[in-house]
N, CA and C atoms of all chains as a GROMACS GRO file, in nm:
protein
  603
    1UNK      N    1   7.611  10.379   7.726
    1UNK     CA    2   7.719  10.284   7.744
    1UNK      C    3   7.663  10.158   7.809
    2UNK      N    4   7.688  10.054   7.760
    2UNK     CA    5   7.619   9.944   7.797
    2UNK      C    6   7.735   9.887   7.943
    3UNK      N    7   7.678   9.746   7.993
    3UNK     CA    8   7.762   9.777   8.147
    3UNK      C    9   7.911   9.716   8.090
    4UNK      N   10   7.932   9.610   7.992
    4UNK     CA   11   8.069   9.538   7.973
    4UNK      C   12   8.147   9.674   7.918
    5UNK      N   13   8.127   9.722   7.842
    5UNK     CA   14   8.205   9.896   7.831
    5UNK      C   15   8.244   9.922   7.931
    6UNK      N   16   8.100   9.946   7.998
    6UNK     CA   17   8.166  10.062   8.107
    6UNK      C   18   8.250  10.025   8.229
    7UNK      N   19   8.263   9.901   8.258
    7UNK     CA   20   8.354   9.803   8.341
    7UNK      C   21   8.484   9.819   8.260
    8UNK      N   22   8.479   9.814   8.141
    8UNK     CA   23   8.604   9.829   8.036
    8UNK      C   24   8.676   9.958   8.070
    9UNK      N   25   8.608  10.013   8.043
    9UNK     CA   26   8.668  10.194   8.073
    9UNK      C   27   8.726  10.182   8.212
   10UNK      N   28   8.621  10.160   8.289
   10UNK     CA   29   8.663  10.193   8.443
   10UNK      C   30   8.836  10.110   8.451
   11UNK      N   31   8.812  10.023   8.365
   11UNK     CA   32   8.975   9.904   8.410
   11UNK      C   33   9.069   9.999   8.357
   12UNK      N   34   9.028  10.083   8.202
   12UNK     CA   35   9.119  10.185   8.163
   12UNK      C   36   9.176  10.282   8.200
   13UNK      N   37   9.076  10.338   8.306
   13UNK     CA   38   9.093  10.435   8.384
   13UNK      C   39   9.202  10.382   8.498
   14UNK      N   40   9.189  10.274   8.551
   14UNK     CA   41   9.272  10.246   8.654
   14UNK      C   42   9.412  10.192   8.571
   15UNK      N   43   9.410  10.152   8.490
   15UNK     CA   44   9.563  10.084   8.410
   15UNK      C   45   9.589  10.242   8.412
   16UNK      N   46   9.537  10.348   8.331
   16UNK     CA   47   9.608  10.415   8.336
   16UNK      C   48   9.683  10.567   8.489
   17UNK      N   49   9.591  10.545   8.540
   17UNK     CA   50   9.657  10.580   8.712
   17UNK      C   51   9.770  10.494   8.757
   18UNK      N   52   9.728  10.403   8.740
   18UNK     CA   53   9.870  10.286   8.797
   18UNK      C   54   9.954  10.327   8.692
   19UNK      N   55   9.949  10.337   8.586
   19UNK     CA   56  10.088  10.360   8.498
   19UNK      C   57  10.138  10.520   8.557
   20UNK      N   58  10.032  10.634   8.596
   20UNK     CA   59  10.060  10.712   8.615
   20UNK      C   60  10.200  10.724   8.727
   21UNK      N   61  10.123  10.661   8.868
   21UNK     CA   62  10.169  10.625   9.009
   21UNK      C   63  10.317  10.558   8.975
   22UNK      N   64  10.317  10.446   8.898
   22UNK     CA   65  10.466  10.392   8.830
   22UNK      C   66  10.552  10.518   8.792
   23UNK      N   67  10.506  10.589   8.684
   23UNK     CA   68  10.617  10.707   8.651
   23UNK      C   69  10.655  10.791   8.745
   24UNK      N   70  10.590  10.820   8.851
   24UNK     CA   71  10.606  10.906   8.958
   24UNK      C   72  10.686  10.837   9.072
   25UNK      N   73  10.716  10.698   9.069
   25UNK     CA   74  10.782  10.621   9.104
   25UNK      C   75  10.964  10.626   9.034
   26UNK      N   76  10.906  10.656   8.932
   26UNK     CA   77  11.079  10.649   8.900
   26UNK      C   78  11.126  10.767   8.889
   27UNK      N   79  11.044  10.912   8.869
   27UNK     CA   80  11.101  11.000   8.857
   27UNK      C   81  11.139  11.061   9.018
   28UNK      N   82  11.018  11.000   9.118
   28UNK     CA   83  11.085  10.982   9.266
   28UNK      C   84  11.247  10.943   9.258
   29UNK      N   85  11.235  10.801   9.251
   29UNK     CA   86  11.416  10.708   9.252
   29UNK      C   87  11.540  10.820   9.206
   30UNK      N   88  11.442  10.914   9.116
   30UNK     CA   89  11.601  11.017   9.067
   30UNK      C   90  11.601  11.084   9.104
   31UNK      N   91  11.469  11.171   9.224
   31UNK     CA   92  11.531  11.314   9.209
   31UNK      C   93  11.538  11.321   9.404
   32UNK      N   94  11.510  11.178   9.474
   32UNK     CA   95  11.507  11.167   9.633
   32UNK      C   96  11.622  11.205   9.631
   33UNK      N   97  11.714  11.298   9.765
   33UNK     CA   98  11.813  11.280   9.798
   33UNK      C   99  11.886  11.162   9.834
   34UNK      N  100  11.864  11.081   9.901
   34UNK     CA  101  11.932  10.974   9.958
   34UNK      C  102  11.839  10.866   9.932
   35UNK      N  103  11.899  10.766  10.013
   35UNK     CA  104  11.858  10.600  10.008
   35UNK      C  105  11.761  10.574  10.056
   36UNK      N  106  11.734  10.643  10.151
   36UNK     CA  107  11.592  10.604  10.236
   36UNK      C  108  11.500  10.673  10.216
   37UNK      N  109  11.473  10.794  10.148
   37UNK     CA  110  11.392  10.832  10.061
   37UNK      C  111  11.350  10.777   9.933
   38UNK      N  112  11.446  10.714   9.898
   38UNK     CA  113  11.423  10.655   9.767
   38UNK      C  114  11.381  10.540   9.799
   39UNK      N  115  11.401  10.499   9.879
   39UNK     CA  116  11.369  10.342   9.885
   39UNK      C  117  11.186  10.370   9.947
   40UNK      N  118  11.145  10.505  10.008
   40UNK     CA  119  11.016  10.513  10.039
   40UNK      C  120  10.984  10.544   9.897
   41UNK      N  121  10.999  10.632   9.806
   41UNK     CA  122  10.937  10.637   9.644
   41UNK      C  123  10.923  10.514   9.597
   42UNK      N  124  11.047  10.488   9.586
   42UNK     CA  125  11.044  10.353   9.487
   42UNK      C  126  10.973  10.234   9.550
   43UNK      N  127  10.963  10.199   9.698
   43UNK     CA  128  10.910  10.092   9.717
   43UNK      C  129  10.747  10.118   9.742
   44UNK      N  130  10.689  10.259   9.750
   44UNK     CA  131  10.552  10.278   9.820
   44UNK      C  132  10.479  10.257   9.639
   45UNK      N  133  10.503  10.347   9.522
   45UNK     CA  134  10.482  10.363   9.386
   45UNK      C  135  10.476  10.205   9.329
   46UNK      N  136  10.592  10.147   9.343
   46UNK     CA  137  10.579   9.987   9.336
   46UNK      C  138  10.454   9.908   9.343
   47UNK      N  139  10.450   9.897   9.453
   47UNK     CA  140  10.311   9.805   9.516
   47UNK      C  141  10.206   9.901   9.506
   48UNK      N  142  10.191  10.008   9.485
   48UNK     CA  143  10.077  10.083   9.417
   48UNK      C  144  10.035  10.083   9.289
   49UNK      N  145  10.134  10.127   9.219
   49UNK     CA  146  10.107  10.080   9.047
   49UNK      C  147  10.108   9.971   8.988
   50UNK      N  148  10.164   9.860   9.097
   50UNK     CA  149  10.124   9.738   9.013
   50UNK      C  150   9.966   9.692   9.066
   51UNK      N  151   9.967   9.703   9.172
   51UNK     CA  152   9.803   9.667   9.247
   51UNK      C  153   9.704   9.740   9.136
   52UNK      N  154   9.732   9.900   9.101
   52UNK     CA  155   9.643   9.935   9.044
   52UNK      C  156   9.618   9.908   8.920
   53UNK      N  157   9.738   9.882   8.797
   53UNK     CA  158   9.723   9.837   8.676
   53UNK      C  159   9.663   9.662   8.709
   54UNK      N  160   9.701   9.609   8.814
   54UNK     CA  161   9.655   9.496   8.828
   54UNK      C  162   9.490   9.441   8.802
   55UNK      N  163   9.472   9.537   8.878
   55UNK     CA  164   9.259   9.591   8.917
   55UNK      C  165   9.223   9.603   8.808
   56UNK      N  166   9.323   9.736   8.721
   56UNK     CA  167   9.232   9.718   8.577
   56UNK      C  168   9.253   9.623   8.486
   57UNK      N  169   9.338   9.580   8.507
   57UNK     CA  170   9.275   9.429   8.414
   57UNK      C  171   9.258   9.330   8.425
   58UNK      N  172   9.221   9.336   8.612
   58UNK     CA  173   9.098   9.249   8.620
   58UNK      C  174   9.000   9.314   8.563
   59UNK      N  175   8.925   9.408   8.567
   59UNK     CA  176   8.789   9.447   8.518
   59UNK      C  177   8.772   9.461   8.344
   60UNK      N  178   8.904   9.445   8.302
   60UNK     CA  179   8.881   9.418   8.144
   60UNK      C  180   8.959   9.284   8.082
   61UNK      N  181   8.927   9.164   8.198
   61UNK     CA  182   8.988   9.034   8.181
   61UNK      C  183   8.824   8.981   8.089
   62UNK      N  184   8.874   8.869   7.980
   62UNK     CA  185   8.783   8.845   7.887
   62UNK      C  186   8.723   8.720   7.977
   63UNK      N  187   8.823   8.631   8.055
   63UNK     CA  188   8.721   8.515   8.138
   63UNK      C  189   8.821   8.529   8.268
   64UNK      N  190   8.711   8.396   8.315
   64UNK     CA  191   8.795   8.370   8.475
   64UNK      C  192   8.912   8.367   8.480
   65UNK      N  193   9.000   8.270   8.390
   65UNK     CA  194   9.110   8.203   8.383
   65UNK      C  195   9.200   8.300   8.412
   66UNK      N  196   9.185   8.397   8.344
   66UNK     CA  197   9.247   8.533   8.325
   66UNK      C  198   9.265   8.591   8.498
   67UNK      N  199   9.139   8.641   8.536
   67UNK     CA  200   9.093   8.711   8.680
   67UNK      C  201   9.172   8.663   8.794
   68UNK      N  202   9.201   8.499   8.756
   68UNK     CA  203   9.276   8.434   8.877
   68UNK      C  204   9.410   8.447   8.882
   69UNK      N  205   9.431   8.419   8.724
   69UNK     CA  206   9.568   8.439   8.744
   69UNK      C  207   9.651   8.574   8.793
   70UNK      N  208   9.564   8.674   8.759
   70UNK     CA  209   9.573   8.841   8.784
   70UNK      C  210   9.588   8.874   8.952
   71UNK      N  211   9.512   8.721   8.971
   71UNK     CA  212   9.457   8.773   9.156
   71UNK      C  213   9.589   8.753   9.192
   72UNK      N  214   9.639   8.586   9.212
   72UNK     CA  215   9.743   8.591   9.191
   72UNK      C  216   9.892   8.659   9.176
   73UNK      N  217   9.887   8.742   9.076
   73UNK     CA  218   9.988   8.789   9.071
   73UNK      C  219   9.992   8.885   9.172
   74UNK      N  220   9.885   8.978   9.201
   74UNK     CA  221   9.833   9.100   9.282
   74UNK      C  222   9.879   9.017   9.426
   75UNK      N  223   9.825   8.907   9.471
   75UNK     CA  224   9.845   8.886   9.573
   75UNK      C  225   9.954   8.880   9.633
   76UNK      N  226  10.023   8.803   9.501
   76UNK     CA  227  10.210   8.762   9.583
   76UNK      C  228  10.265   8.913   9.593
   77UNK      N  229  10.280   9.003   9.489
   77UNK     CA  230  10.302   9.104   9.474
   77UNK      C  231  10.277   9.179   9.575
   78UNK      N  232  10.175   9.214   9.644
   78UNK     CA  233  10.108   9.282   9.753
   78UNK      C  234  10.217   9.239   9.832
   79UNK      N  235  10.216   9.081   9.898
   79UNK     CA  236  10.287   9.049   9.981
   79UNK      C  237  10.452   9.105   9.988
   80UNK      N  238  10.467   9.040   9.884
   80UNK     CA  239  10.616   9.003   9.869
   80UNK      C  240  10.707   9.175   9.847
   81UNK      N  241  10.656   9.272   9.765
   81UNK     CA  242  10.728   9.386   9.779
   81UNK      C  243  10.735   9.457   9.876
   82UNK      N  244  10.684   9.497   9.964
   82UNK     CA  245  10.678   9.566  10.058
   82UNK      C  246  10.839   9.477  10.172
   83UNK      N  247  10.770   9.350  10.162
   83UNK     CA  248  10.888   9.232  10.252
   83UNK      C  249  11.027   9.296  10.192
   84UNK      N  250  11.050   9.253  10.060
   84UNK     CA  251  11.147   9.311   9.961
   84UNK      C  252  11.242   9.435  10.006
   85UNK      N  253  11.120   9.556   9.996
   85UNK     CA  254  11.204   9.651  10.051
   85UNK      C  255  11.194   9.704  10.192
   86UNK      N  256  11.150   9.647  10.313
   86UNK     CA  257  11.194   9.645  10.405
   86UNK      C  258  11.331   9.548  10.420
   87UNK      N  259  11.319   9.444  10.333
   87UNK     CA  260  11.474   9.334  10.398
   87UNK      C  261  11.580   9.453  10.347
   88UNK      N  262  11.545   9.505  10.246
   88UNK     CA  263  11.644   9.626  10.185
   88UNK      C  264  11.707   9.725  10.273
   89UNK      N  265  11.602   9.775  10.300
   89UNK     CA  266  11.640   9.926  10.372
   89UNK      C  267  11.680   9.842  10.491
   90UNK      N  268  11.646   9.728  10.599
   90UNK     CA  269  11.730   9.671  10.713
   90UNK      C  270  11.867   9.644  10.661
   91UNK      N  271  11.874   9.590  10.601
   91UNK     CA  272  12.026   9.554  10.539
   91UNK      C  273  12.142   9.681  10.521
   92UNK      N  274  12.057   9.784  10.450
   92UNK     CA  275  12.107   9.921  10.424
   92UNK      C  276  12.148   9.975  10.590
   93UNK      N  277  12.079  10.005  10.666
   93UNK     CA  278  12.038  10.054  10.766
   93UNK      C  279  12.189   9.974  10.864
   94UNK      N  280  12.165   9.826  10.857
   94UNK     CA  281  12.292   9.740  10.929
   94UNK      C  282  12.406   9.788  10.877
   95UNK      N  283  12.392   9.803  10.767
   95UNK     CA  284  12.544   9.818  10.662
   95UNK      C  285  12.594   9.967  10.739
   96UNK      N  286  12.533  10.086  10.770
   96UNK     CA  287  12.554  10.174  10.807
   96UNK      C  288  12.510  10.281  10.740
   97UNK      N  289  12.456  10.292  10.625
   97UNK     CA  290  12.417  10.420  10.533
   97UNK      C  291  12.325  10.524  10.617
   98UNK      N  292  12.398  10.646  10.667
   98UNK     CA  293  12.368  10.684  10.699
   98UNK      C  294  12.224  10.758  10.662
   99UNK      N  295  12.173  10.850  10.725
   99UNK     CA  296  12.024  10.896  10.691
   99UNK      C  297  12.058  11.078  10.661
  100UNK      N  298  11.998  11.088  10.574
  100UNK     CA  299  12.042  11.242  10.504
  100UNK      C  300  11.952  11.284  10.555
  101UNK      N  301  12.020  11.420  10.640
  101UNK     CA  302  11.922  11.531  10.689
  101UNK      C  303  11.937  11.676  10.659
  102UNK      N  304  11.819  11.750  10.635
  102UNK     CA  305  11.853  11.881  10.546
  102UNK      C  306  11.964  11.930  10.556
  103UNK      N  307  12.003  12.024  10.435
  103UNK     CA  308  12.124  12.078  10.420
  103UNK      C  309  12.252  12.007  10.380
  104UNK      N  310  12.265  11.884  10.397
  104UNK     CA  311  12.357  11.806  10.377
  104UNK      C  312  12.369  11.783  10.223
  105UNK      N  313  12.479  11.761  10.176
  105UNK     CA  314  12.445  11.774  10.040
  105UNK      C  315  12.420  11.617   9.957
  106UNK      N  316  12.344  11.606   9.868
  106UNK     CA  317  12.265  11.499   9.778
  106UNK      C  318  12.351  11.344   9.830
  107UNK      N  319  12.306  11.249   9.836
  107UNK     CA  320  12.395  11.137   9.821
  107UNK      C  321  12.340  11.015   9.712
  108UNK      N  322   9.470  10.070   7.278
  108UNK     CA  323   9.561  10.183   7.274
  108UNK      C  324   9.551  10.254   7.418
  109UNK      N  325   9.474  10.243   7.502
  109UNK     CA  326   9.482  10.246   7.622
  109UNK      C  327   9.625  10.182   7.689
  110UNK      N  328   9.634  10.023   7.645
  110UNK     CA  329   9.753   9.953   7.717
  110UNK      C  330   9.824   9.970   7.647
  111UNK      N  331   9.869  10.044   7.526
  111UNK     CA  332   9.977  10.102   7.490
  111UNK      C  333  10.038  10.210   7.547
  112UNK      N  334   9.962  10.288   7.571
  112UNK     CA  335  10.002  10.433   7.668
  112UNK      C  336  10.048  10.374   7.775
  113UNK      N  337   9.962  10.283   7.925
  113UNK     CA  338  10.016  10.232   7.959
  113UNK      C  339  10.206  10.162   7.970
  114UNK      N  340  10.160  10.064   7.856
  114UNK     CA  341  10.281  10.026   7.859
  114UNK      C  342  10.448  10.086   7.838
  115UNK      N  343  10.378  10.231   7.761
  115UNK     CA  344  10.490  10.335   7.733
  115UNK      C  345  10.529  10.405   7.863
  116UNK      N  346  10.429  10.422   7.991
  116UNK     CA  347  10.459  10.478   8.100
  116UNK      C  348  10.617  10.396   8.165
  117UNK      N  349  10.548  10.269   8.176
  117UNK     CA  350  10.630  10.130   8.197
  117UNK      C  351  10.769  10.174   8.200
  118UNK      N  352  10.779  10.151   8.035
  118UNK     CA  353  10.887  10.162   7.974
  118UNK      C  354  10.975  10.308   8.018
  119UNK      N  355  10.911  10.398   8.018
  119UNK     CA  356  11.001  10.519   8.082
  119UNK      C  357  11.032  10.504   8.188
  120UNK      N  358  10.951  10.445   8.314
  120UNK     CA  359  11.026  10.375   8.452
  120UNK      C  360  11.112  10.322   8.504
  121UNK      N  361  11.124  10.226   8.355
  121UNK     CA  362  11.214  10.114   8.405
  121UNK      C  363  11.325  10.195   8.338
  122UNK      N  364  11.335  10.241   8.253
  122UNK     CA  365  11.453  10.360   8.183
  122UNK      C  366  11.501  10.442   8.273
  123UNK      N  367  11.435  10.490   8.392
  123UNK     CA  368  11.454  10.594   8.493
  123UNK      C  369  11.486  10.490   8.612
  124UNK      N  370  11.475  10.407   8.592
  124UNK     CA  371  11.526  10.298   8.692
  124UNK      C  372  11.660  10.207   8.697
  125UNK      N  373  11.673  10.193   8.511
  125UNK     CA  374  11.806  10.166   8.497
  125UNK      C  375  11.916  10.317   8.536
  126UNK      N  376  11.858  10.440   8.484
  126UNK     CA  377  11.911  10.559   8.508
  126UNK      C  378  11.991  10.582   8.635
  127UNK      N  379  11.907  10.512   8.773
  127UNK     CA  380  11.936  10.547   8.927
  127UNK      C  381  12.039  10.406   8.952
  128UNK      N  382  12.009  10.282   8.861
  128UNK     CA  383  12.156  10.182   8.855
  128UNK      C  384  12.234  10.197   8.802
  129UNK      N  385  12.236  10.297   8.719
  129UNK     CA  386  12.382  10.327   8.703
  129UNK      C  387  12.429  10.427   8.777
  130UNK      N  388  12.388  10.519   8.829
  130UNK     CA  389  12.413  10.637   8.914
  130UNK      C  390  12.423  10.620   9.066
  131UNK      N  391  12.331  10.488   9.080
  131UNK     CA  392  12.315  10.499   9.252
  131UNK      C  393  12.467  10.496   9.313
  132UNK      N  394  12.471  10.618   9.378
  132UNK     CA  395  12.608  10.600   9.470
  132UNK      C  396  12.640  10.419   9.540
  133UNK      N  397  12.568  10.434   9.599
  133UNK     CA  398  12.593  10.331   9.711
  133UNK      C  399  12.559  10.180   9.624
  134UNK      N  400  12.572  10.086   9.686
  134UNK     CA  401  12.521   9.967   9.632
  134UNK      C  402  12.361   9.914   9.630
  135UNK      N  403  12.360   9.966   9.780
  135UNK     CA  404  12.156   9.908   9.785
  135UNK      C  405  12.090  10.026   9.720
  136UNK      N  406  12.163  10.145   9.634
  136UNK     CA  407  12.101  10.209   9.597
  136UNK      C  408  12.034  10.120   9.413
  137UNK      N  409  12.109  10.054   9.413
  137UNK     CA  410  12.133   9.956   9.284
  137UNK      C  411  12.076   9.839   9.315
  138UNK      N  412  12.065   9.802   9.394
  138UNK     CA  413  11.986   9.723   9.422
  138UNK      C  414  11.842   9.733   9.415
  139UNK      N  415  11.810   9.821   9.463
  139UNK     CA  416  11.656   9.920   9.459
  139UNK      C  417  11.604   9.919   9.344
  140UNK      N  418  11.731   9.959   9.266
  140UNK     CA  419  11.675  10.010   9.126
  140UNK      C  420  11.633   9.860   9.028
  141UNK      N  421  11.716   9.768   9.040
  141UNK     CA  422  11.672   9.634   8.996
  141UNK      C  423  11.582   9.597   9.030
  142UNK      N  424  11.562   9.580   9.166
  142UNK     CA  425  11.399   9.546   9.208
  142UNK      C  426  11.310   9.577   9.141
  143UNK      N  427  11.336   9.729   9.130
  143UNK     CA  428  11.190   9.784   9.100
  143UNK      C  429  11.187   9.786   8.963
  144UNK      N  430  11.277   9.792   8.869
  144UNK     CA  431  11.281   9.706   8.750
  144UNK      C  432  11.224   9.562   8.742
  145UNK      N  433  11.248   9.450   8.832
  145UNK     CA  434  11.162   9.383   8.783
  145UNK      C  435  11.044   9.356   8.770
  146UNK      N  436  10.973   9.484   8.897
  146UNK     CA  437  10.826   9.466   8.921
  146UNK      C  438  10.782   9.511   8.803
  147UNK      N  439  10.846   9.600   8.774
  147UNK     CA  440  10.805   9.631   8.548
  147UNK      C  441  10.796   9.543   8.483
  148UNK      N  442  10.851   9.493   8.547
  148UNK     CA  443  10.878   9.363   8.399
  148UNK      C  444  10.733   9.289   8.452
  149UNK      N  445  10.726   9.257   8.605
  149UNK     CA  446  10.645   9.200   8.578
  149UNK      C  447  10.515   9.245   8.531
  150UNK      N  448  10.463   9.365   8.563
  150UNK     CA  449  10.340   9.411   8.540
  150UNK      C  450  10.342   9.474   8.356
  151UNK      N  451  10.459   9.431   8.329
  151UNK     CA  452  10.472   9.480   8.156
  151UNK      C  453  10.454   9.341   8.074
  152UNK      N  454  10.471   9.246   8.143
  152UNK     CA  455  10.489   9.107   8.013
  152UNK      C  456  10.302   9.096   8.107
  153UNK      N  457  10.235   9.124   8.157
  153UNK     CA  458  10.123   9.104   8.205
  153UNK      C  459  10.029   9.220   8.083
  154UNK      N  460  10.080   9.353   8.089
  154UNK     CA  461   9.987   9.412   7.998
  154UNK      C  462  10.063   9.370   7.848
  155UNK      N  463  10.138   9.330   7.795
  155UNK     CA  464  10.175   9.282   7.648
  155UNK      C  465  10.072   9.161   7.647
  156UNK      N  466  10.046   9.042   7.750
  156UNK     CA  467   9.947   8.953   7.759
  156UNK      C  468   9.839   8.987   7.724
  157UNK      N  469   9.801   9.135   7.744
  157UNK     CA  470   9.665   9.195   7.748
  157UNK      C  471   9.647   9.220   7.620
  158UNK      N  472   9.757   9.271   7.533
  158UNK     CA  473   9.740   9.318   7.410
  158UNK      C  474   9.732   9.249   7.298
  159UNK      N  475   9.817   9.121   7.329
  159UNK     CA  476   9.825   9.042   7.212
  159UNK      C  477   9.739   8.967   7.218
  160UNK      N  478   9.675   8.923   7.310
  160UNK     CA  479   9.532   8.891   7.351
  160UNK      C  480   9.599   8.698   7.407
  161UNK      N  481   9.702   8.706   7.437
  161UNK     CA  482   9.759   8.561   7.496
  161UNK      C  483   9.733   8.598   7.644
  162UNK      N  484   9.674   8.455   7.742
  162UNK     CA  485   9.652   8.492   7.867
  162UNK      C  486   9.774   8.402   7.934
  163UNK      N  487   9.878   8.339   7.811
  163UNK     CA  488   9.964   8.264   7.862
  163UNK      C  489  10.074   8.289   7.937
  164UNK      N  490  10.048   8.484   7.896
  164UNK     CA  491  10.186   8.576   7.903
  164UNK      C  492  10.185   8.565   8.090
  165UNK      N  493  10.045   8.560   8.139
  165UNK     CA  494  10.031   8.611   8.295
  165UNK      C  495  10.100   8.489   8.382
  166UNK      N  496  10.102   8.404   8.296
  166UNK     CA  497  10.181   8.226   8.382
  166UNK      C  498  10.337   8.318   8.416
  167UNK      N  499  10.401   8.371   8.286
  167UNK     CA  500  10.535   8.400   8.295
  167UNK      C  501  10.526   8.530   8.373
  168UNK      N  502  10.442   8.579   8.410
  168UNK     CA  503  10.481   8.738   8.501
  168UNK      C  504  10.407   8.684   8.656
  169UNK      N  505  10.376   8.580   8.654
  169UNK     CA  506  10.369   8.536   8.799
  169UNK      C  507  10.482   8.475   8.829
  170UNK      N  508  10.574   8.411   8.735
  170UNK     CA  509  10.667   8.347   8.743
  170UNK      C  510  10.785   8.417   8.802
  171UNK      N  511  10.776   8.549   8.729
  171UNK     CA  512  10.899   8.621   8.677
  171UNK      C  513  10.917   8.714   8.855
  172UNK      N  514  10.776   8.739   8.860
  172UNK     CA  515  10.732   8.793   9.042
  172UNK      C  516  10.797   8.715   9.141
  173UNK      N  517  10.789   8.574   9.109
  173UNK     CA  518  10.840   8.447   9.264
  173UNK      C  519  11.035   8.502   9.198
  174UNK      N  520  11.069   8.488   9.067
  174UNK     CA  521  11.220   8.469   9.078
  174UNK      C  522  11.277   8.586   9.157
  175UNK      N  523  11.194   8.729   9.084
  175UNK     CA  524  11.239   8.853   9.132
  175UNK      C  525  11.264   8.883   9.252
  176UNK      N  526  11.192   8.828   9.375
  176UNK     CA  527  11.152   8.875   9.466
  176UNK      C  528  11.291   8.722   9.520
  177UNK      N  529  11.292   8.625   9.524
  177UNK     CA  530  11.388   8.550   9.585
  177UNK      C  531  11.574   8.610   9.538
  178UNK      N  532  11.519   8.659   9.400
  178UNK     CA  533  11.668   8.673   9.391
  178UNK      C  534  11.721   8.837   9.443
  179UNK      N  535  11.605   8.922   9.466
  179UNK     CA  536  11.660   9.005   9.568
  179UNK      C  537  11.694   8.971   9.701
  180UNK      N  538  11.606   8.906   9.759
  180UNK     CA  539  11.623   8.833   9.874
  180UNK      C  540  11.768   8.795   9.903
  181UNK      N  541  11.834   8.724   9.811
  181UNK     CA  542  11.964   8.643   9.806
  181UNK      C  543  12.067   8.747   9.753
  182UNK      N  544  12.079   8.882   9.690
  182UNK     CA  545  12.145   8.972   9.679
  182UNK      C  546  12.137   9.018   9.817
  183UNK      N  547  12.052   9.032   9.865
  183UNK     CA  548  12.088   9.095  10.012
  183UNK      C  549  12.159   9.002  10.061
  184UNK      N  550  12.065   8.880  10.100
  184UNK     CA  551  12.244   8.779  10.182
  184UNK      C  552  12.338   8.822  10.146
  185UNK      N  553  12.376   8.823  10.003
  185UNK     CA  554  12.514   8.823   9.950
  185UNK      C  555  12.606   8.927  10.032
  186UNK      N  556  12.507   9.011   9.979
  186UNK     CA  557  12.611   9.152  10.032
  186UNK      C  558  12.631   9.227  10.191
  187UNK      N  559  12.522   9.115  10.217
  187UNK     CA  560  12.557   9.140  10.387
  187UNK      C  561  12.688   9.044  10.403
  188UNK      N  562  12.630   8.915  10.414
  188UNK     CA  563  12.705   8.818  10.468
  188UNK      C  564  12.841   8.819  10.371
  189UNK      N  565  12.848   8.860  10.280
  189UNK     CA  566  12.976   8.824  10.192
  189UNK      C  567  12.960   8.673  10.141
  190UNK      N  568  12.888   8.570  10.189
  190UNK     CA  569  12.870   8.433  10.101
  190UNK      C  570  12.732   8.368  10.126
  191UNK      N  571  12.662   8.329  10.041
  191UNK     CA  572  12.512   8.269  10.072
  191UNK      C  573  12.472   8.141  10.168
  192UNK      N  574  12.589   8.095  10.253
  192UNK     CA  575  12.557   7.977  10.288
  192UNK      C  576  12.582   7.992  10.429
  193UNK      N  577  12.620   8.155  10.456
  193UNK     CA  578  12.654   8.196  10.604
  193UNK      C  579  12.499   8.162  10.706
  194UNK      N  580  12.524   8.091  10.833
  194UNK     CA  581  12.472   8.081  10.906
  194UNK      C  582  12.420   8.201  11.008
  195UNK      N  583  12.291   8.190  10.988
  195UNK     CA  584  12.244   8.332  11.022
  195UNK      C  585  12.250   8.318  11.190
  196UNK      N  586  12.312   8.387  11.289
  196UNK     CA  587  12.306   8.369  11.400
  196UNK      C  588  12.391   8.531  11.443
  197UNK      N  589  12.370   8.512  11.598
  197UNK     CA  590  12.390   8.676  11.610
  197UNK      C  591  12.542   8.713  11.678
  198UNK      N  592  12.675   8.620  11.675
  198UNK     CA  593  12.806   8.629  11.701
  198UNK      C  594  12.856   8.667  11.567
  199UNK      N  595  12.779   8.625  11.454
  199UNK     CA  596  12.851   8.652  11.350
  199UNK      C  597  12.813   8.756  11.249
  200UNK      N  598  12.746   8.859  11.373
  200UNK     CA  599  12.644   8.967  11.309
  200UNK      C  600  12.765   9.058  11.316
  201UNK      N  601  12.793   9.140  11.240
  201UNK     CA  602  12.966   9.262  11.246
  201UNK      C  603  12.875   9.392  11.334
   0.00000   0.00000   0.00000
């Protein structure tokens, strides 16, 4: 395998983990009991699967132009979701939704 | 065919994501679920960029990242404050 392949693969390998980490993200969102579980699935899977599909294609981007704009996206992204769903779950949290503790039934 | 598989993961996410907006009891449970719908979107019009071999697609999923993320932002005002232009201060916190 020559090295532009094998940089290729490796990006494949990671697009496809991040797609993995994404599905496990949503099948989290359905099967958490409550809000604040879900909001830890859905918001931790988030900024994981996009960072990671991100990586791989940086490593199977054809030029720079590409790489930056990728960084870019990764970067705001990094930032900005995590902010996202913390303003969430505070808001939730003010509003009053309570916090589900075993035995209680699904909400 | 790699970022096709990919992109089919995507697509079942955001399907399981519309799934929990229509179901979410509560409201920020729906809220959640949009969010994280759009981070699909964005990291999906980024790998369709990849496939069709346009690098023009990544302008619009950086784009689509700044709207997503402000217009959750401003759904939360909403539904705290009841109107977007409420002055954030702490007498008029309930």
């Amino acid at each position: 395998m020559t090295a532009p392949s094998l940089v290729g693969s490796a990006g494949g390998v990671l697009v496809l983990v991040g797609a993995l980490v994404t599905l496990s993200g949503g099948v989290g969102l359905l099967r958490m009991p409550d809000f604040y579980s879900r909001v830890h699935a859905a918001g931790l899977t988030d900024t994981a699967g996009v960072g990671l599909i991100a990586l791989g294609l940086i490593l199977r981007a054809p030029d720079w132009g590409v790489v930056v704009r990728l960084l870019f996206i990764l970067l705001f992204l990094l930032l900005t979701s995590p902010t996202a769903t913390h303003a969430l779950a505070q808001a939730a949290r003010r509003d009053g939704v309570r916090v589900w503790t075993d035995g209680e039934p699904r909400r | 065919m790699l970022l096709v598989a990919a992109m089919i993961g995507i697509l079942t996410t955001m399907v399981l994501a519309l799934v929990r907006a229509l179901l979410g009891p509560t409201l920020y449970d729906r809220i959640l679920a949009v969010n994280m719908f759009g981070t699909k979107t964005v990291i999906f019009v980024a790998l369709i960029g990849f496939v069709m071999g346009r690098p023009q697609f990544l302008d619009i999923a950086l784009f689509y990242a700044l709207v997503n993320f402000v217009g959750t932002v401003a759904v939360l005002k909403l539904s705290h404050y009841r109107e977007l232009d409420a002055v954030r201060s702490e007498e008029d916190v309930r």
